[in-house]
N, C-alpha and C positions, 0 to 999 in steps of 0.2 A: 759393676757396670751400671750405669745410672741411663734411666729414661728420663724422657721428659714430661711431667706434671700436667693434668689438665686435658688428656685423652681422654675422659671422659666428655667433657663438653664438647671434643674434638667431634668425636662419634653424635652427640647431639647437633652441632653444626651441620654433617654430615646427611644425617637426617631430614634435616630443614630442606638443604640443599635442592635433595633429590624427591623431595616431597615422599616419605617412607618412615614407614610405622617403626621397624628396628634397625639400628646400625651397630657395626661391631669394629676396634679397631685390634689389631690380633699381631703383635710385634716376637720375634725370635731370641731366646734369652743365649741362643750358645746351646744351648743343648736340647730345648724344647720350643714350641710353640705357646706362648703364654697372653690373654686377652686383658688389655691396658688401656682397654674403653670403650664404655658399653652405652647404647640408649636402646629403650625398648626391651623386646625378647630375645633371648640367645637367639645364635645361629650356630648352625651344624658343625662341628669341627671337620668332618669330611668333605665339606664342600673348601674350606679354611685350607685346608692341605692340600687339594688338585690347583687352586689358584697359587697357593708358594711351591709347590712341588712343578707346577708347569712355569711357572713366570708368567703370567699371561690372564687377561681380561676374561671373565667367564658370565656370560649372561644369559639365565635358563631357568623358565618356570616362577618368573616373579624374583628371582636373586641376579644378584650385581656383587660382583669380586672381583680386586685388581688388586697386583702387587705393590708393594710399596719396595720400590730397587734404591738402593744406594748409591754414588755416584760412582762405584767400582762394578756396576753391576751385580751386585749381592743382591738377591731378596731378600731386607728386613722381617718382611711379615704382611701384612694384605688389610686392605679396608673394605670392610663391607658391605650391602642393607639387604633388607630382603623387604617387599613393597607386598608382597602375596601372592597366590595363583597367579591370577588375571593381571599382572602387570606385565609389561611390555617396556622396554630400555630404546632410548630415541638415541642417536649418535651424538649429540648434544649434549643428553646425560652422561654418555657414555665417556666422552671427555671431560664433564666435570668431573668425574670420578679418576681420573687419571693423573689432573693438574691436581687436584686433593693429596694421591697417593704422593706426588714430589714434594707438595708442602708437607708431611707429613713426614718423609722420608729427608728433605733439610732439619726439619726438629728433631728427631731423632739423632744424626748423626752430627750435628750441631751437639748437642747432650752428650754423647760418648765422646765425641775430640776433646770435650774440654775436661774429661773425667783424665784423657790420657795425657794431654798437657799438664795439667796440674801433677800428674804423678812421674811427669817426668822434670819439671822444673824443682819437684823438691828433691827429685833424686839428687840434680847436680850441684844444689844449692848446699845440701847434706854432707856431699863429698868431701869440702874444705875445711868443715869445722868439726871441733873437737864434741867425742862425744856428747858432752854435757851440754855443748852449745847447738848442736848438731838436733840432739835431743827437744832443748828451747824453740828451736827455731823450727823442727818438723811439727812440734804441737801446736807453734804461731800458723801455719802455714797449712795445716789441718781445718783451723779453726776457720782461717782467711777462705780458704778450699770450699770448708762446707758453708760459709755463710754464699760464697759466690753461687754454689751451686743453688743453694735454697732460695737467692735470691731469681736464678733463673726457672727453677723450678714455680717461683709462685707470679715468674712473668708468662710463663704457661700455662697457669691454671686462671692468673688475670685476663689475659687475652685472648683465649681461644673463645671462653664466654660471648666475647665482644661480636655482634654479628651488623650492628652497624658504625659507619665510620666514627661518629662524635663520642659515640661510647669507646672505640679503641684508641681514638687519640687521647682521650682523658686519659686510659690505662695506660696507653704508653708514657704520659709524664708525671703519673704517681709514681710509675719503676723508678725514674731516675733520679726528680726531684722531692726531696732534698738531700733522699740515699747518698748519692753521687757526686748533682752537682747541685748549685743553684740557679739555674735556667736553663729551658730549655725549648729550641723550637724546631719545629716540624714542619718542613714543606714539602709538597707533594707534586709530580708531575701532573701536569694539567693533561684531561683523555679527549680536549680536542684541539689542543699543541700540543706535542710530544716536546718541542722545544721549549718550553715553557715552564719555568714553575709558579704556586702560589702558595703563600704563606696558610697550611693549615690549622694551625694551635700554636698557642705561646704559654709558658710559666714562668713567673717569675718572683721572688717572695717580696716585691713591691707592687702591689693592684695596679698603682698611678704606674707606674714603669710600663705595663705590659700595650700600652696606646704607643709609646717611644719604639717598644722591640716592633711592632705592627709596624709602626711607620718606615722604619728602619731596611728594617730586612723585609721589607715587602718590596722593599726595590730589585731582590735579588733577580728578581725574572724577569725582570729589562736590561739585565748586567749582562755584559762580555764575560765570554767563560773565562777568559786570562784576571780580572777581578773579582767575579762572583763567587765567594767560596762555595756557595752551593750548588753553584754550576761549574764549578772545577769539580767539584767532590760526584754530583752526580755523571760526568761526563768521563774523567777516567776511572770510577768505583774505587778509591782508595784517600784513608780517610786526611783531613785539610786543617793543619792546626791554627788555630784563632790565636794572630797574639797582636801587640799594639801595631807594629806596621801595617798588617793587613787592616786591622780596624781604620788606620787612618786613610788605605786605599781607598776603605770600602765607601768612605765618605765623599756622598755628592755634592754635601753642601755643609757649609760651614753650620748649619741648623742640627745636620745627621752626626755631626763629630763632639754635638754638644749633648744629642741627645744620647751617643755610645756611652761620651764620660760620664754622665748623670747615671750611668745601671752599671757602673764599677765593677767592668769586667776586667780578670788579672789575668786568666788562660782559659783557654775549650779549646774543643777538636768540633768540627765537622762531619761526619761520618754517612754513605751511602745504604740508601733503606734498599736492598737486593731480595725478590723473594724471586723464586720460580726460570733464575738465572737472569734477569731483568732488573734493574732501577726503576725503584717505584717512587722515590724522593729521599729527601735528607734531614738526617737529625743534625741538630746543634746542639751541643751543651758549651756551656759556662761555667766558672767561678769564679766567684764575686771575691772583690778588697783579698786577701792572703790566700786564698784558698787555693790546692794546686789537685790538680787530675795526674796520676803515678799511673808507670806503667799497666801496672794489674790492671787498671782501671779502665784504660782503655783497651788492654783485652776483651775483658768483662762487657764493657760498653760495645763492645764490637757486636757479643752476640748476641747482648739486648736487641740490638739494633737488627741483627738478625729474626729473632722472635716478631719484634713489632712490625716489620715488612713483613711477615707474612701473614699476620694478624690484619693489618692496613690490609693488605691483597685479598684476603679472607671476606674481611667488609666489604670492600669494594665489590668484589665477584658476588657476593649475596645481594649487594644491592643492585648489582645490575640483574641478577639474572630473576630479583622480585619485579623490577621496573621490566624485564621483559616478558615475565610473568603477565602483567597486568597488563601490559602492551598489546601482548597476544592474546588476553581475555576480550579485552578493548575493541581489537583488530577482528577478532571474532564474532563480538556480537554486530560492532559494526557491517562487518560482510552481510552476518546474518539480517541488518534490518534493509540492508540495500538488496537482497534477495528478495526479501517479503514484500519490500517496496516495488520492484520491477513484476514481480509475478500477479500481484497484487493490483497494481496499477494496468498491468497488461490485458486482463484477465475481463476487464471491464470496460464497453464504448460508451457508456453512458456517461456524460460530462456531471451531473451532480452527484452521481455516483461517486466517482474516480476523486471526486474532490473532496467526500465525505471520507472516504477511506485513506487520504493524504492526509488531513488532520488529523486521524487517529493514529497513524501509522509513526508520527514521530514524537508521541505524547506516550509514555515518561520518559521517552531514551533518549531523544535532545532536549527537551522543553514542559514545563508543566501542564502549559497551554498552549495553542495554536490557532490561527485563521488563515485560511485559504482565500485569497485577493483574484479573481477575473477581472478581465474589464467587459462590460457587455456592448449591442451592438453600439452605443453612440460613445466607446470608447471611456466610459467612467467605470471606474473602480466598484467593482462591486463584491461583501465578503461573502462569499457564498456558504464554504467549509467552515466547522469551528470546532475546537472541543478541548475539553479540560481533563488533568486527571481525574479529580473532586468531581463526585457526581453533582455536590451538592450546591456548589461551583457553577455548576454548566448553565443555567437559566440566567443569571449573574453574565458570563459570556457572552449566551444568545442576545441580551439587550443591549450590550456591546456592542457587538459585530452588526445589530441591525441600523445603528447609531455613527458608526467610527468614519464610513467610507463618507456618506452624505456631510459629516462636521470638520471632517480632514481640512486643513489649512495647503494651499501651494508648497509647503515647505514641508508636510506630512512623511515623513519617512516613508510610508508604502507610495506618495505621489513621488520622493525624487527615486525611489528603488523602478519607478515602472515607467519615468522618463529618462532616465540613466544607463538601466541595465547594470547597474553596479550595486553591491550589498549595502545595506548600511546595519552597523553594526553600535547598539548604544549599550557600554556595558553597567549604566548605572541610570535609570529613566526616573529620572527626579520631576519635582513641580517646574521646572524649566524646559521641560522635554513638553508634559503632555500642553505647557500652555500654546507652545510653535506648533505642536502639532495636531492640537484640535480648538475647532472657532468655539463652540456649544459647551455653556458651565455645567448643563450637566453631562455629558460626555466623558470631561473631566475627572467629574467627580465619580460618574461608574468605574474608570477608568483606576482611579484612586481606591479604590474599594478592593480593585482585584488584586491589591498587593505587589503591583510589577517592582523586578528588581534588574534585570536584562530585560532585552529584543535584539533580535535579530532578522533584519528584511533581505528576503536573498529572490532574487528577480525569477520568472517560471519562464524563461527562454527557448523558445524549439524553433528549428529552422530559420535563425534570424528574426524572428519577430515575438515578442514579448507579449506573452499570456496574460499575466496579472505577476502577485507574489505571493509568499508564503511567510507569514511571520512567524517566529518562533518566541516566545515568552516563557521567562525564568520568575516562579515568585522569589521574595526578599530572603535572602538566605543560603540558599543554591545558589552556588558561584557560576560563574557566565561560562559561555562553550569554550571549552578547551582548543586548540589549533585544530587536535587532531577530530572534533567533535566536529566543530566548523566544515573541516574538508569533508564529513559525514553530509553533513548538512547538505551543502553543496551538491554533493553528488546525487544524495536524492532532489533535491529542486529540478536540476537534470534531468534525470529520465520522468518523474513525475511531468513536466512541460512536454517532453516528449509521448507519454500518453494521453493527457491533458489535449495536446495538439491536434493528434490522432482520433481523442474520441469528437472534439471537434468537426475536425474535417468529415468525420461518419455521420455529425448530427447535420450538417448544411448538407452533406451527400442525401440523407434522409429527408430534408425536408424537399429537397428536391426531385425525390423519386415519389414521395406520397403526392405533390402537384402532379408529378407524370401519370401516375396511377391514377390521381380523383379526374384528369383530365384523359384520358383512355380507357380506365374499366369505370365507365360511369354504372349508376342505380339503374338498374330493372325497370319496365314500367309494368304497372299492376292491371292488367283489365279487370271487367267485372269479375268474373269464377276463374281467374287463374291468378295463383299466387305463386309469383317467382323469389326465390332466395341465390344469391350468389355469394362467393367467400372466395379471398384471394392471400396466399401465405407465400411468404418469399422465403426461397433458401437461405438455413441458416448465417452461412457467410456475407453475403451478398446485402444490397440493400433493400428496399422496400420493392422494386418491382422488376421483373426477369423477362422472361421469354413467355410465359403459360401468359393464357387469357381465356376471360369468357366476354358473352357480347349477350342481349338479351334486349328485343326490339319489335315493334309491329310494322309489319310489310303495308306496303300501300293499300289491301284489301282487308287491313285489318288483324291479318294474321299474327301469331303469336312465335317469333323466330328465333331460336337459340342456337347460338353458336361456343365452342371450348377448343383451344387450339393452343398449340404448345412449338415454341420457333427453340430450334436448337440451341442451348446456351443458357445462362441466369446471369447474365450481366448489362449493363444498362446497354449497353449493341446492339444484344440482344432483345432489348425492350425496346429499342428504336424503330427496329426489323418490326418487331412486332404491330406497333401502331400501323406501320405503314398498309399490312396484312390487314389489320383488321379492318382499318379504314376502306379498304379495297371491300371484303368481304362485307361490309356495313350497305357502302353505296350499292354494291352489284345486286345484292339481296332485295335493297328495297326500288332499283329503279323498275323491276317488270316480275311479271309472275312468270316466277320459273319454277321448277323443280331443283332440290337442293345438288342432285348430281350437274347441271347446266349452270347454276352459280358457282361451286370450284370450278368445272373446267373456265367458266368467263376468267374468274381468279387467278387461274395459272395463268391462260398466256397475258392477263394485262402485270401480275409479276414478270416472265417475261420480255414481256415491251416493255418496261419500266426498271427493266435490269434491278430489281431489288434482288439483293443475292442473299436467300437465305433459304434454309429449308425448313419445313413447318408443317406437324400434323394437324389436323383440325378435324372434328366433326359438325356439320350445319341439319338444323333438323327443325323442320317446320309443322305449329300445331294449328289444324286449321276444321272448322265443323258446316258441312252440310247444313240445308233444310233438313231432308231427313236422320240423319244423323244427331241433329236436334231432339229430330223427336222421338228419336231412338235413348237419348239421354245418353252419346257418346260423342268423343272426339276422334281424330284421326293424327297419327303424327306420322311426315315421312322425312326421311333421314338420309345422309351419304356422308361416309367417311375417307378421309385421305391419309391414313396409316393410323386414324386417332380409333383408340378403345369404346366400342359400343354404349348406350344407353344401358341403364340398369332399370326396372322398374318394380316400383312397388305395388299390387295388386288391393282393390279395395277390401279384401280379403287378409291383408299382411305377408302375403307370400310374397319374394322375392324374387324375380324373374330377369334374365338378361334380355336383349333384344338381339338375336344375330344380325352381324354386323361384316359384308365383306371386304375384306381389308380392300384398299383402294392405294393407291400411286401418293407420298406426299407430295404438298404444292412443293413447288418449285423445281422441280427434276426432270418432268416432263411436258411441255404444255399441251401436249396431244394424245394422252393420255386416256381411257377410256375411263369414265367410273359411271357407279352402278346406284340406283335407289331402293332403298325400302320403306314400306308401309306395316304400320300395324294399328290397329284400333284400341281405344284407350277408355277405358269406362270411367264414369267418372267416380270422385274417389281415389283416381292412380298418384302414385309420386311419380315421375321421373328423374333420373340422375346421371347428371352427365360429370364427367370430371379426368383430369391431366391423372397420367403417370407419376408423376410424383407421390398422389393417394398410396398407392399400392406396390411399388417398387422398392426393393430392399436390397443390399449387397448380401443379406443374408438369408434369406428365401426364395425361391421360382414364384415368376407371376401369376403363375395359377395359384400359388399358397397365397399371395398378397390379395388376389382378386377375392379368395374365398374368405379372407378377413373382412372385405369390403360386405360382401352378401351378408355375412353374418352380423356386422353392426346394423346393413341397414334393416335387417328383419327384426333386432332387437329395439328400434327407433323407430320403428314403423308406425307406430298410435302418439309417436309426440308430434307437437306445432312442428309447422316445418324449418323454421328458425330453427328448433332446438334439435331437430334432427339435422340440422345440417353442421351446429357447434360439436353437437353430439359425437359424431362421424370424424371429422375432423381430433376432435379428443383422442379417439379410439385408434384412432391408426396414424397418430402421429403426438403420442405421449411427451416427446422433446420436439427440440427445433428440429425441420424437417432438413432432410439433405436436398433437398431437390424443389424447385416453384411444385406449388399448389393451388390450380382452380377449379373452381366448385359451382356448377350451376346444379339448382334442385325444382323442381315444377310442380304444384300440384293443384289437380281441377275439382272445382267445387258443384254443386249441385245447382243448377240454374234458375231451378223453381223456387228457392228460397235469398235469402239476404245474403251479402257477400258474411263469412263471418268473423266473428271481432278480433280475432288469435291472426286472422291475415292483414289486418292493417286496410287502412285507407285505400279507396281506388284511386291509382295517380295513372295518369293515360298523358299524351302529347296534348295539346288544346287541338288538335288535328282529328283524333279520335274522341275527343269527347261526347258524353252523350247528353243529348239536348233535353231530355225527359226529365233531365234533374231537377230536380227542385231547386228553387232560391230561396233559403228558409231568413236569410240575415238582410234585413230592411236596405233597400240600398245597393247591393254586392250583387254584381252580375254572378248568374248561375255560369257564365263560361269559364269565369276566372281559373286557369291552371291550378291556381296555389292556396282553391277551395278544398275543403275534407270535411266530407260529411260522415254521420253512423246514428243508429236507433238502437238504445236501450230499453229492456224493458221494463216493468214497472217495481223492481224487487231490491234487494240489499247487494246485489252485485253490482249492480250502477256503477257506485263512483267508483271503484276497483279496475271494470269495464273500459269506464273516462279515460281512468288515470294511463292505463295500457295503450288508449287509441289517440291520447297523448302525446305519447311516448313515440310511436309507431309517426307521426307527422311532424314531430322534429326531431327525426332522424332521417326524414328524404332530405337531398341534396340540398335544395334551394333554404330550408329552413335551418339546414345543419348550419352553412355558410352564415347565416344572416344572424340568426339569434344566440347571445352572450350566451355564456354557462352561467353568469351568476344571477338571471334573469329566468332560467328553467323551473326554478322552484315555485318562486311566485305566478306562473304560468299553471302550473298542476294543482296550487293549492286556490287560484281564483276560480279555474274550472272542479275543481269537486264542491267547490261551493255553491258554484250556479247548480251544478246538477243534484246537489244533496238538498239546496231550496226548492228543485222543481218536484223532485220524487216525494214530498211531502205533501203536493197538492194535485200531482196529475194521478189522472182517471185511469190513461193508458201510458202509452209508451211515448217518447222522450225522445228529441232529435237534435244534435248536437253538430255546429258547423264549427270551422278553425280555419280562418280564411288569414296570409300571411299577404305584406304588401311592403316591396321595400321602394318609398318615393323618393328615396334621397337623391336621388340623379336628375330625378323629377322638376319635385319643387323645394327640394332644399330641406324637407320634411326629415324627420328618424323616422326610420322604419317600424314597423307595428303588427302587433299577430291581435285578432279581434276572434274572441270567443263568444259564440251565442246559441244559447237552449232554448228550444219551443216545448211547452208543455199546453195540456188542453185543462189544467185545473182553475179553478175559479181565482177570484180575486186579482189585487197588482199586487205586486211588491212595493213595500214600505220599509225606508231607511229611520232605526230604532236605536236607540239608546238603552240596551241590555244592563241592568242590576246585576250587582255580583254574584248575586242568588240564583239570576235567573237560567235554566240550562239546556237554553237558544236565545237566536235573537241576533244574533251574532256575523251571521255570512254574509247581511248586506254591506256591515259596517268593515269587512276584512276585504269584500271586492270595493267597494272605495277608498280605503287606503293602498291597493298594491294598484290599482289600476290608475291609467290617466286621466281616461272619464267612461261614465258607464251609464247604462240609460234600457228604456224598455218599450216596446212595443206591440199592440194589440190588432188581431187581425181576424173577427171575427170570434170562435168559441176560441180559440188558439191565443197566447203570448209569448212573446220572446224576449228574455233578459239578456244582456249583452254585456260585454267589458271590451278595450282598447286597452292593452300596453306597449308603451314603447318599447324596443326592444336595442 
């Protein structure tokens, strides 16, 4: 009994297949079980015998076995792998491994028929002749026998090798030519016409001939099956003999009947390439001038043709299921960057953010390099995003992208992608591309530098209207986006616009809730010995301003009046509600002197009468001093709350102290409501602190645990400025974004017998309150002026430190925030430590420093201007000098005349003042 040749490779195929370290192929001799093709490490004979002793698929513990049945239902013997422990069998492999066992199971019994045929065609062949000839004719017939067999045997061990198609079509026409015949062609069904064939391989032993067979018989897959011999042959599976009539059918043209004569075909057959019960295409052979194809031959040829269908089928199936291999690697990662991209992008409101993270996000997986395109507000293109694989690369980029939008031509690929809304796609950006699409030679020529060999412009679309785009760039070498890379692409552009959009829409929502904000929780005003701090933090989600508030104001008599209220809600409604409240609570406070209990209840009913529907806790608490109280060196504070959390105070002592507080009626619920006041006395020295629920309120603690967190930072903060105890506090009990709005007033009174001091910043009061005692120390400048700030340093090495701090502290009230540039702050700090480092050089005593700001643009058409001026009592003027390299001074007149506009000095008795003007 003869196998068939070439189970080895078989088993290595197999391998490949199923991606698996060992295969085994384990065929039945008749009496035992014997292994006729191996890759890898054995496998168990016991597991070998439950798959042919059951018939049946077995996959368990990292092994795979299936039978290999016969077309009588016999089990031949079983194909196996074992992958390891940890492997796991998909249903997918599970049927490759099954469509395996049939091919395997045709080779096989393909092998034995023709052992049996042969030994019975000699039988009867034997019969008739006499022994001698009987004799002759069984050793010819032997010989015939074993050459056919050996030849099918080394078409087994040729083609099972073969694991892609071009290499098995070769294989199959070394089998036949010139063994055989002399020609031979191969056409295969086309897998996306079944109807269909195409010409896959021709041999012929004329070179120049094999262009005529191509020509020729490539027609057969536009032929009627009643003409095509190879769509007769493949349509009813039985083989189609070539002889002159049909060759004269098969001619279209008198060109095709010149070019058959010319390849001096005498006879072939046709024959169906059948593996797995299916036509998979057709062989053709030939012989040329005398040559004739004998029976035997096309038995023989039958089962060649048997072998190479399934070798063809073999190749085929490995190459798809590599391409789908790679498909699904492909489709894999792709998901995976469209995950990273959505979570990524989602994860972030920030619009330069979101855009920096979108250029990286598709560098190296679609593109070498990238820029991210917006248009800003006046509608032009601007690249905001960029970035390269190459680190070294990247700066190279950034001089790109600062270059590309501004030189861009009307015709610029990112201009027709972002007035179109359609891709543009260039797969080869030559000196014809960047000349259309940029004005500027050097632009070009950067451009040139980076090596482009693709682009691709795909529009950042969200909600119908058009973001900017996204370029993608391929250097010289790396072939351009694939279809399916493209539809990658695409899809992140997509949601990318989509959070792009989003964070948009949060930054205009932002900028319009910081206006709502700077225009309802205004600045503090400073009297002489109280320094107020306030701090406002909006719930995480939400935008810049909520429901909480604080208010901080002096009463008509002077008084010092805080207010912290909190309107149910964190959303802008809720901030709407709010203004309205406070607004209410503002007026009513300061039209008459009242007690804070007689301010809510006015509150309530004119909510009320004014149908504002909201409800809203609040506490109002008034700090106001006697004559004697004065001279007693205290304050008094009296308070009333309408559902809102008591004062906290801090003691000049650093104890921490609540104030009892009783709960009262919120606004809005009742307007007839009774509520109640209290009084306590306040030495000076104290902090006070008022502050929203938010501070203190947790989903996972009780308010007493949160209140006693509060006590406990603020006795630990108790000795810092009150700035930094109020950042400090805020730190401490709210280490992430807070759940909930956060307002924060904090108070603290100073000693009145002395200088305000320099850690509280400038006195800013109303021009209402101001006090008339002040001095006018700057030539010229009314002492009433609002937007005057005065202070005295003393005569030591702290000074400019001092300056630079009291600086700081007057542009950063309201009126000079607004007015004066950031890029104009610098030279502001460094004219004033100049003036002051010139004066502490020559004065006696102590040093007074005014910062008087003036914006006359509305005026007279003027810039606006901040005029710094120091009075010292030291001898001498100031003299502008021309300092030597050597010399080490000299220097500060010549650095406040160049940063300043103009600058100048005045003398006033023992006293003079140096002064500077900048524009601002």
């Amino acid at each position: 009994m003869a196998t068939p040749g070439g189970l080895d490779s078989a088993a290595a195929l197999l391998a490949v297949l199923l991606g698996a370290p060992s295969a085994q192929i384990t065929l039945h001799t008749g009496e035992r079980l014997e292994v006729a093709g191996r890759s890898g490490a054995p496998i168990g004979a016991s597991r070998t015998d439950a798959v042919v002793g059951d018939g049946r698929v077995i996959a368990a513990d990292g092994y795979l076995g299936g039978p290999i049945r016969g077309t009588a239902g016999v089990v031949l013997g079983a194909a196996e792998v074992d992958g390891g422990a940890d492997r796991s069998w998909s249903e997918s492999e599970i049927d490759a491994l099954t469509h395996f066992c049939r091919a395997i199971a045709d080779q096989v019994e393909t092998a034995r028929g023709l052992d049996s045929r042969i030994a019975r065609l000699s039988e009867l062949q034997t019969a008739s002749l006499t022994a001698r000839e009987r004799a002759i004719a069984a050793d010819a017939e032997r010989q015939a026998a074993q050459e056919r067999f050996e030849l099918l045997a080394h078409a087994g061990a040729s083609l099972a090798p073969a694991l892609d198609l071009p290499t098995a079509l070769q294989a199959a026409l070394d089998l036949v030519v010139p063994r055989l015949v002399d020609c031979a062609i191969i056409h295969l069904i086309d897998p996306k016409d079944p109807l269909q064939m195409r010409l896959a391989a021709v041999r012929h032993p004329d070179p120049g001939a094999e262009e005529a067979v191509a020509r020729v018989f490539g027609t057969w897959r536009a032929m009627p099956a009643d003409v095509d011999g190879s769509g007769t042959s493949a349509g009813l599976g039985q083989p189609v003999t070539i002889d002159r009539d049909f060759l004269e059918r098969l001619s279209a043209t008198p060109q095709d009947l010149a070019d058959l004569e010319s390849l001096r075909m005498s006879a072939g057959v046709i024959v169906p390439l059948l593996a797995r019960g299916r036509i998979v295409g057709t062989l053709a052979l030939a012989a040329l001038d005398d040559r004739s194809i004998d029976t035997a031959d096309l038995t023989l040829i039958e089962q060649l043709a048997t072998r190479m269908a399934v070798a063809l089928d073999n190749a085929r199936l490995f190459a798809d299921a590599r391409v789908a291999r790679r498909t699904a690697e492909s489709a894999s990662a792709h998901m995976a960057l469209l995950s990273e991209a959505s979570q990524s992008l989602a994860s972030t409101l920030d619009v330069r953010e979101a855009v920096g993270r979108l250029a990286r996000l598709v560098v190296p997986a679609l593109a070498d390099w990238s820029m991210v395109t917006l248009l800003d507000d006046d509608g032009e293109p601007r690249d905001i995003g960029r970035w390269h694989r190459d680190p070294a690369m990247r700066p190279m980029v950034n001089a790109y992208a600062d270059v590309r939008a501004a030189s861009s031509t009307p015709h610029a690929p990112v201009r027709r992608v972002i007035s179109t809304g359609a891709p543009v796609i260039i797969p080869d950006v030559d000196d014809g591309v960047l000349l259309g699409a940029l004005a500027d030679p050097d632009a070009r020529e950067l451009a040139r530098s980076l090596n482009i060999g693709s682009s691709v412009e795909l529009p950042l679309v969200a909600r119908g209207r058009t973001l900017g785009a996204i370029t993608l760039l391929t250097d010289r070498g790396r072939p351009a986006l694939a279809p399916e890379e493209l539809a990658t692409a695409k899809e992140v552009a997509s949601r990318a616009a989509v959070a792009l959009d989003n964070a948009q829409t949060f930054a205009r929502q932002r900028r319009v809730a910081e206006e709502l904000q700077h225009s309802m929780l205004t600045q503090p005003p400073e009297p002489d010995h109280i320094q107020i701090a306030v701090r406002y933090l909006p719930a995480a989600p939400t935008v810049e301003v909520g429901g909480d508030w604080y208010d901080a104001f002096l009463d008509r008599d002077g008084n010092t009046v805080l207010v912290i209220g909190d309107v149910m809600g964190h959303d802008i409604a809720a901030a709407a509600a709010m203004g309205q409240i406070r607004s209410l609570v503002r007026g009513i406070a300061f039209d008459r002197h009242e007690s804070p209990s007689q301010v809510l209840a006015r509150v309530d009913e004119a909510m009320a009468g004014l149908a504002v529907g909201a409800l809203a806790t609040a506490l109002l608490a008034r700090i106001e001093q006697s004559e004697e109280d004065a001279a007693q060196g205290v304050r008094r504070i009296t308070w009333c709350s309408a559902g809102h959390p008591g004062p906290i105070l801090i003691t000049p002592d650093g104890a921490v102290q609540d104030l009892v507080t009783p709960a009262g009626m919120l606004l809005g619920v009742d307007p007839t409501a009774q509520r109640q006041d209290t009084q306590a006395v306040l030495p000076i020295g104290t902090t006070v602190a008022l502050f929203t629920d938010g501070l203190f309120e947790r989903r996972t603690m009780s308010l007493d645990d949160g209140l006693d967190l509060v006590r406990t930072a603020l006795g630990e903060l108790a000795d810092e400025p009150l700035d930094a105890l109020c950042d400090g506090l805020l730190t401490r009990m709210l280490p992430t974004a807070p759940e909930d709005d956060v307002a924060l007033v904090a108070v603290r009174l100073f000693d009145q017998s002395r200088a305000r001091p320099l850690d509280a910043g400038p006195r800013d009061v109303p021009p209402a309150f101001d006090d008339p005692d002040v001095p006018a120390l700057g030539a010229g400048e009314s002492a009433a002026d609002p937007q005057l700030s005065e202070a005295v340093f003393g005569p030591d090495d702290q000074a400019p430190a001092q300056c630079r701090r009291f600086l700081e502290a007057t542009l950063a009230r309201e009126f000079t925030r607004r007015l004066i540039a950031d890029s104009i702050r610098s030279d502001l700090e460094l004219v004033a430590t100049e003036l002051v480092t010139n004066a502490l050089r020559v004065a006696a005593s102590t040093i007074s420093v005014q910062v008087q700001c003036r914006d006359t643009s509305q005026e007279s058409g003027e810039a606006a201007w901040v005029r710094i001026a120091v009075t010292d009592d030291g001898p001498g003027l100031p003299e502008l000098n021309v300092a030597a390299l050597t010399d080490t001074h000299g220097r500060g007149l010549s650095i406040i005349a160049a940063l300043s506009t103009e600058w100048g000095f005045e003398q006033s008795g023992a006293t003079k003042t140096v002064w500077a003007r900048l524009a601002v």
